[in-house]
C-alpha positions in Angstrom: 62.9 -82.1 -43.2 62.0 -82.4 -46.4 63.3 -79.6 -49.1 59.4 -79.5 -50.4 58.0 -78.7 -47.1 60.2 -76.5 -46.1 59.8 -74.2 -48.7 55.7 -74.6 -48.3 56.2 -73.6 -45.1 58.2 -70.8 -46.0 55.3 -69.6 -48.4 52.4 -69.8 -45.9 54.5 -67.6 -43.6 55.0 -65.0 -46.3 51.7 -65.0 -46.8 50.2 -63.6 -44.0 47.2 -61.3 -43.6 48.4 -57.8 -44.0 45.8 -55.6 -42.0 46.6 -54.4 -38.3 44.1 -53.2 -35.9 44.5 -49.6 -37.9 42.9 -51.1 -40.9 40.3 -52.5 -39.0 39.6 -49.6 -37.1 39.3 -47.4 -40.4 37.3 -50.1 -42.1 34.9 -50.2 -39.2 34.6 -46.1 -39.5 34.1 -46.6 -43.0 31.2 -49.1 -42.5 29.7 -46.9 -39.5 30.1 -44.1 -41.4 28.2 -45.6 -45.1 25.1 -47.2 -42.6 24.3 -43.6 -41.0 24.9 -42.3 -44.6 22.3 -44.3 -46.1 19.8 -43.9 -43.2 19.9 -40.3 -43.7 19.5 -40.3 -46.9 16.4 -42.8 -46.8 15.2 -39.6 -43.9 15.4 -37.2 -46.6 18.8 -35.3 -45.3 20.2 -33.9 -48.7 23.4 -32.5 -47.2 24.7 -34.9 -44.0 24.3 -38.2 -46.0 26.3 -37.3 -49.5 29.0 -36.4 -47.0 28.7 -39.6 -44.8 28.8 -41.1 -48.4 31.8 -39.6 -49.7 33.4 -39.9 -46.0 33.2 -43.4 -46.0 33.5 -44.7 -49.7 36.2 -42.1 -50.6 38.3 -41.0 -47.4 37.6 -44.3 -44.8 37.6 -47.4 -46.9 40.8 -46.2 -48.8 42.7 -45.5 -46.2 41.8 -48.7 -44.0 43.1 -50.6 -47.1 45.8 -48.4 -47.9 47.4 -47.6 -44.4 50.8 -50.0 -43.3 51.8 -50.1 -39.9 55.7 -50.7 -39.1 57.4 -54.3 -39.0 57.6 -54.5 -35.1 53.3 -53.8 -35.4 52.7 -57.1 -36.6 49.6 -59.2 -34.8 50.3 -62.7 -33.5 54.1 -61.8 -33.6 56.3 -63.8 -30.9 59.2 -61.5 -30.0 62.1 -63.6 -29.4 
């Protein structure tokens, strides 16, 4: 094989995608949680949406892009 292609393969598997199903689950809470926040404030609620808000803008979507999981809790992993 040639040197080259090798190596580009090499990169592309490096360079894979690194959220887990934690990610998405946070980033889904975070979504979920900044759509009822906006609905209640477009209601009038002047205390449930600024926390939905902050829940979702400040806690959720953070932590879904923040959080690693471990080596072995790689997706699409063949274990050999």
């Amino acid at each position: 094989m040639n040197p080259l292609m090798a190596q580009k393969e090499a990169k592309i598997e490096g360079s894979r995608w690194p959220f887990g199903p934690k990610n998405y689950a946070f980033l889904g809470a975070a979504l979920v949680s900044i759509i009822i926040g906006y609905i209640a404030l477009a209601s009038g609620s002047i205390t449930l949406a600024p926390i939905l808000l902050v829940l979702g803008y400040c806690v959720l979507f953070p932590i879904g892009i923040i959080l690693r999981g471990k080596p072995d809790e790689e997706v699409g992993e063949d274990k050999v």
